[in-house]
C-alpha positions in Angstrom: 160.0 81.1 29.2 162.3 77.8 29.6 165.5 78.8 31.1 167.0 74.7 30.6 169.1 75.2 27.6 173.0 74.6 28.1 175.3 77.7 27.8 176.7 78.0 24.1 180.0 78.9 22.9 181.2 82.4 24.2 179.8 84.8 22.6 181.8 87.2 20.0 181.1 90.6 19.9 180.1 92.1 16.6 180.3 96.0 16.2 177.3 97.2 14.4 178.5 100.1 12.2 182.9 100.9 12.7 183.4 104.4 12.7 186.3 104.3 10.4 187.9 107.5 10.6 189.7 109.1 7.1 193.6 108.8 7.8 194.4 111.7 6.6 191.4 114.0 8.2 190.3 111.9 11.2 186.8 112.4 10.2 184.2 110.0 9.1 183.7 109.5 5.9 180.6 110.4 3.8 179.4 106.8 3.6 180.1 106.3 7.2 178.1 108.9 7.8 175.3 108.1 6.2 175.1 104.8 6.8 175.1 105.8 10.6 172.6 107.8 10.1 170.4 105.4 8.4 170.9 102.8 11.2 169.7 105.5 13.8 166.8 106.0 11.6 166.2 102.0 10.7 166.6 101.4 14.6 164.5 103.8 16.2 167.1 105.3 17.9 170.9 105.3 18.9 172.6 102.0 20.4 172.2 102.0 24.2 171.6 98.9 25.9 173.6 96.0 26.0 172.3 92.7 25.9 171.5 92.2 30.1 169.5 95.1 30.4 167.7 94.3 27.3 166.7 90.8 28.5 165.6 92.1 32.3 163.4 95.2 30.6 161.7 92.5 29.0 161.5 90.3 32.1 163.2 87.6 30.3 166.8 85.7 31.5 169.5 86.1 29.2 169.4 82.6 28.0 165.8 82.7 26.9 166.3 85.8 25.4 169.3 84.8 23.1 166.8 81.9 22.0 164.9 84.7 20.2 167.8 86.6 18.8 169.1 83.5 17.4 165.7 82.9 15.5 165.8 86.0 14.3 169.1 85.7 12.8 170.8 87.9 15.1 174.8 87.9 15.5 176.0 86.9 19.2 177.2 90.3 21.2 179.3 90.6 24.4 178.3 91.6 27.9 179.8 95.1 27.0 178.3 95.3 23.3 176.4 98.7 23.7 174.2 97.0 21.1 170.5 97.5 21.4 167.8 99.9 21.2 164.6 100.4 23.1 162.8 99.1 20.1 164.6 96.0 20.5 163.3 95.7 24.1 159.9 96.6 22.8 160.3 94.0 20.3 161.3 91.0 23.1 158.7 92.3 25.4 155.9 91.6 22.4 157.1 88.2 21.9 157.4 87.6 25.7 153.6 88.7 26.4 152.3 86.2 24.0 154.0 83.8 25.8 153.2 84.3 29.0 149.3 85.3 28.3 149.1 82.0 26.6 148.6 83.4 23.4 151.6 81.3 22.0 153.8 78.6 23.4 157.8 79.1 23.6 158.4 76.9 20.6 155.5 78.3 18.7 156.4 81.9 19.3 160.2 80.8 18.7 159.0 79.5 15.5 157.2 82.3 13.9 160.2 84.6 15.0 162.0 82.5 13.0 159.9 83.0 10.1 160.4 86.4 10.4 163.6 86.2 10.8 164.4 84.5 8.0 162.0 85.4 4.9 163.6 89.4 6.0 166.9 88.3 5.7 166.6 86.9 2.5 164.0 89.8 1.3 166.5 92.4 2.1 169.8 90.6 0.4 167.3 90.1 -2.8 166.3 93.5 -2.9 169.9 95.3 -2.5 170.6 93.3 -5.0 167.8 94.6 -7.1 168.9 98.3 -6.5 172.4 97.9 -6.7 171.9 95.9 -10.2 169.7 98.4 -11.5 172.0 101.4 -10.2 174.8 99.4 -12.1 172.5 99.1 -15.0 170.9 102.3 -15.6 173.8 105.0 -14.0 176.5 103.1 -15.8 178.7 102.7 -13.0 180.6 99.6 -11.5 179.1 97.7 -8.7 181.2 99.5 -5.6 180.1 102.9 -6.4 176.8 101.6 -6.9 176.5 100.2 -3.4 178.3 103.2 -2.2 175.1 105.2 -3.9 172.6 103.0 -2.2 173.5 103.8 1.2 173.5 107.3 1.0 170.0 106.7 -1.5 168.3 104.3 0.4 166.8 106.5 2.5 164.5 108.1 0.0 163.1 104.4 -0.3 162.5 103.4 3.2 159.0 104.5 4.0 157.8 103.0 0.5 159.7 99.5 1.3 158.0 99.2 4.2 154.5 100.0 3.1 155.1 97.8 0.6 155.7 94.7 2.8 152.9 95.1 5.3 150.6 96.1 2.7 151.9 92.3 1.0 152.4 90.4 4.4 148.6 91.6 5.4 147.7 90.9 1.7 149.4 87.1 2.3 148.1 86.5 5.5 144.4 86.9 4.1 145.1 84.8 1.7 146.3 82.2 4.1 143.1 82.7 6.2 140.8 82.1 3.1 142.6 78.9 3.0 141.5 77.9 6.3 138.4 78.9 6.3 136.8 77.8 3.0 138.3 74.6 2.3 138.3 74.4 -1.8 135.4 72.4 -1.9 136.4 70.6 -5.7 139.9 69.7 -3.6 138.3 67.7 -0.6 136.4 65.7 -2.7 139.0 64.9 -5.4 141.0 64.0 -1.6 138.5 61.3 -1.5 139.4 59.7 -4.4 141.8 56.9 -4.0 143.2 58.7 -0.9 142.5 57.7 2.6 141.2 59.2 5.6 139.9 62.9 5.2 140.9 66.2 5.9 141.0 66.3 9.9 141.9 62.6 10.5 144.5 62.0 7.8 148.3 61.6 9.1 149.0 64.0 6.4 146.9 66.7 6.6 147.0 69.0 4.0 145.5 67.6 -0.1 147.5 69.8 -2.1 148.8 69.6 -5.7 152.4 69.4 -6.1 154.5 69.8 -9.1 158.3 70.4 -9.6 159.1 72.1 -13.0 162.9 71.3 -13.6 164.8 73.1 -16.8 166.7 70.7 -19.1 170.2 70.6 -19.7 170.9 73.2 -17.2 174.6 71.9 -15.5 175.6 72.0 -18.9 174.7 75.3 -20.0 176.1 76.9 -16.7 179.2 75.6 -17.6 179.1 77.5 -20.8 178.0 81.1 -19.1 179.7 83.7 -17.3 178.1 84.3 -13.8 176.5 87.5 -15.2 174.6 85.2 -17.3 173.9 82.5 -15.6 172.2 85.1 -12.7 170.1 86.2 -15.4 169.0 83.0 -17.0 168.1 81.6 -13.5 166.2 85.2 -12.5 164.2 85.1 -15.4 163.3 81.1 -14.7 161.9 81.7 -11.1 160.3 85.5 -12.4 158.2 83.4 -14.7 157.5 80.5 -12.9 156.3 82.4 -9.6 154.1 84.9 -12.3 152.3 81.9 -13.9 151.9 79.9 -10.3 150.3 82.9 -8.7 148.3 83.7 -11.8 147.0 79.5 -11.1 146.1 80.5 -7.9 149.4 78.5 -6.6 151.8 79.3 -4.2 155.6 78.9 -5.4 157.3 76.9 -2.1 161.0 77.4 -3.4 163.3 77.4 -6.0 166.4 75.3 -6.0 169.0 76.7 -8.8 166.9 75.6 -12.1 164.0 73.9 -9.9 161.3 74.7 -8.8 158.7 73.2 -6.2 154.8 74.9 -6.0 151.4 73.8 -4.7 147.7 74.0 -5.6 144.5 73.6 -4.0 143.1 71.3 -6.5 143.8 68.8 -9.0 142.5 71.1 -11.8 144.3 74.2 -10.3 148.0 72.1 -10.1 147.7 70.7 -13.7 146.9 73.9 -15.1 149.7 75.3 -13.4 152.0 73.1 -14.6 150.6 72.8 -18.3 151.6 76.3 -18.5 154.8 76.0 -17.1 156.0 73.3 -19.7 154.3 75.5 -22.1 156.0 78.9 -21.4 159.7 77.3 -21.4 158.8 75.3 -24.8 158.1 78.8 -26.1 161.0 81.1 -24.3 163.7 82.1 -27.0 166.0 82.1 -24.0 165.2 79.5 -21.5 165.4 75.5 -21.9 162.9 73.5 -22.0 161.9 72.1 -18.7 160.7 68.9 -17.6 157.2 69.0 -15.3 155.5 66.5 -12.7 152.6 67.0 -10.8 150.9 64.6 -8.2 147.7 65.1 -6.1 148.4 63.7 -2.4 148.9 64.8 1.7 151.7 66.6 2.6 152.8 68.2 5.9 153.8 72.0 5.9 156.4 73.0 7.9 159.0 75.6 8.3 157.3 77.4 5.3 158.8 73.8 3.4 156.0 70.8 2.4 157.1 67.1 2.9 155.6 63.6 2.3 156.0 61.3 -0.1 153.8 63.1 -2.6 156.6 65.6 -2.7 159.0 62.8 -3.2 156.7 60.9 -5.9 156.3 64.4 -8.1 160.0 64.7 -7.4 160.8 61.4 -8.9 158.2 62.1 -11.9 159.5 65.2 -12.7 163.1 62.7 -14.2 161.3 61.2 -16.0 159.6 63.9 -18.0 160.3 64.3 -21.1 161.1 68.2 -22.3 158.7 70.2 -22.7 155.9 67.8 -21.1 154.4 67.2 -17.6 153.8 63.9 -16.2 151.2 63.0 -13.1 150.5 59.5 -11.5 147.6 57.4 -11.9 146.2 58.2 -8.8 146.3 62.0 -10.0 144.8 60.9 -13.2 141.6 59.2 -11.7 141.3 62.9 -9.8 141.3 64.6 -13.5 139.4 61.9 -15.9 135.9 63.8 -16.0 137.5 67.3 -16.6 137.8 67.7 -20.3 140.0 70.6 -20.2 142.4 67.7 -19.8 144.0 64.5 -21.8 145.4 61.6 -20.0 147.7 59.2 -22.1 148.5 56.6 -20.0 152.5 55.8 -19.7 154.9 52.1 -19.6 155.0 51.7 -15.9 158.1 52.8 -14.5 160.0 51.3 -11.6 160.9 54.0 -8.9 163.0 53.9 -6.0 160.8 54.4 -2.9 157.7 53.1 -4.6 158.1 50.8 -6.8 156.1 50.2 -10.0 154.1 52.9 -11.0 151.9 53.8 -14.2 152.8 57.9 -15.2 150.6 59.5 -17.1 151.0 62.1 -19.6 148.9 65.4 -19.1 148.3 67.2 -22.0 145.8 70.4 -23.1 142.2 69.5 -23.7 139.6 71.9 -24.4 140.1 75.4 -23.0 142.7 78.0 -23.5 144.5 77.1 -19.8 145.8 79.7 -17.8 145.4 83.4 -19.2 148.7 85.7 -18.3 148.3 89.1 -18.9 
């Protein structure tokens, strides 16, 4: 691997778990302990190495190495940080092989790590979360002692947690495969229609269906909440709108506070989606309303993020929504106009910033029941 990158700051050491003795007995105390105890166990074994002899196990330079503890989100350790385990060597020397057999290049295998690295760090954050809240909820006890209880409990869960997310990553990856490999054929040739270029020469590459689903009035209600409830208006918000996306075939890209942003295959697939979107928050005793937009285009995926300005034209739709309804562009439209699931009521053109005049179109229910939720 590349060995060119400048020197960072020094790096700061960071203890992994302090052995705090009790003042008064000089022993560890009971969380301590198990907390220890579940580190060995999440590890694969007791802290050893320090960060040199890590690096040269794998056959890697230091620099190159820190590369792919950075991606992974890693904290910087000191020359004398006893802070790794042979399964961290393991884990370089995997990377490292695909590199060097060609399998991957540097920034390629730097950017799945990354991946990794990230979608684990905020999986495990959302998920103490989720048992300490439920502890907190169903023991009746305050939030400390409940995360006091989760370290010494956690370990009952492990083996299940990680089932759980290979069984989904392998379950995702198929998914994404399927993708690849048989190209919705409905999508590529609605992608012909008004758009140019196709599917392997476009500067964009991916036709995909975009919307943005956006909840009304939402600064204004946080203002009025406590954060208790705010946490629980905004978790029910993304809970629904990731159940009806996936149930549309969709995949949910991210939610921004009381946004979100999700994709479809097809034109059909993407106003369905958002049809029941504006339809489920119209109906929610508890939610707002929410304002939808949805535009058929190319986007570029990256970083586990889509760009392009079909992201920014459904973006700039979705503000001029009214509640409770979804808006699509023309182009959109002329994808949709022979599908009588679907009614198109053309819209005043609107002047946007970034593309000027443009003629929205209202998408409303045509014949069909939509999207079925169980």
């Amino acid at each position: 691997m590349n060995d060119e990158d400048q020197r960072d700051e020094a790096d700061l050491p960071t203890p992994a778990v302090p052995e705090t003795a009790h003042p008064a007995t000089g022993t560890l105390s009971p969380e301590r302990v198990a907390a220890k105890a579940l580190e060995t166990r999440l590890l694969g074994g007791e802290r050893k190495l320090r960060r040199r002899e890590v690096a040269a196990g794998a056959g890697l330079s230091l620099l190159s190495a820190r590369k792919l503890w950075r991606a992974l989100g890693f904290p910087n350790f000191g020359d004398e940080d006893v802070a790794f385990t042979e399964r961290d060597q393991a884990a370089l020397s995997t990377v490292v092989d695909l590199v060097r057999t060609g399998v991957l290049t540097e920034e390629a295998a730097i950017s799945v790590t990354r991946s990794i690295g990230q979608m684990t760090d905020r999986m495990v954050v959302w998920q103490i979360e989720a048992l300490v809240e439920d502890m907190v909820h169903e023991q009746g006890v305050t939030d400390a002692v409940a995360r006091k209880r989760l370290v010494k409990e956690l370990p009952s869960l492990l083996d299940a947690l990680e089932e759980m997310l290979v069984y989904s990553w392998r379950r995702q990856l198929n998914a994404g495969v399927q993708r690849l490999a048989v190209r919705a054929e409905a999508g590529l040739q609605a992608s012909e229609e008004g758009r140019d270029g196709d599917e392997d020469d476009a500067p964009l590459p991916l036709a995909r269906a975009v919307g943005f689903a956006d909840l009304v009035s939402y600064t204004s209600l946080s203002r009025r909440m406590n954060e208790k409830t705010l946490a629980r208006l905004v978790q029910r918000f993304e809970n629904k709108c990731a159940e009806i996306i996936s149930v549309g075939g969709g995949r949910l890209v991210k939610t921004v506070g009381d946004e979100v942003l999700y994709i479809a295959e097809t034109p059909a697939a993407g106003a369905e989606i958002s049809l029941a979107l504006a339809q489920a928050f119209t109906e929610d005793e508890i939610l707002p309303e929410a304002r939808v937009a949805m535009v058929w285009g190319r986007i570029l995926s990256r970083l586990g993020d889509i760009y392009g300005p079909t992201v920014n034209l459904a973006a700039r739709l979705t503000t001029l929504a009214d509640p409770g309804t979804v808006l699509i562009d023309s182009m959109t439209a002329s994808a949709l106009d022979q599908d009588k699931r679907f009614i198109l009521v053309p819209q005043p053109a609107e002047n946007v910033r970034g593309f000027g005049e443009i003629h929205p179109v209202l998408l409303a229910r045509g014949q069909g029941k939509g999207l079925v939720l169980d």
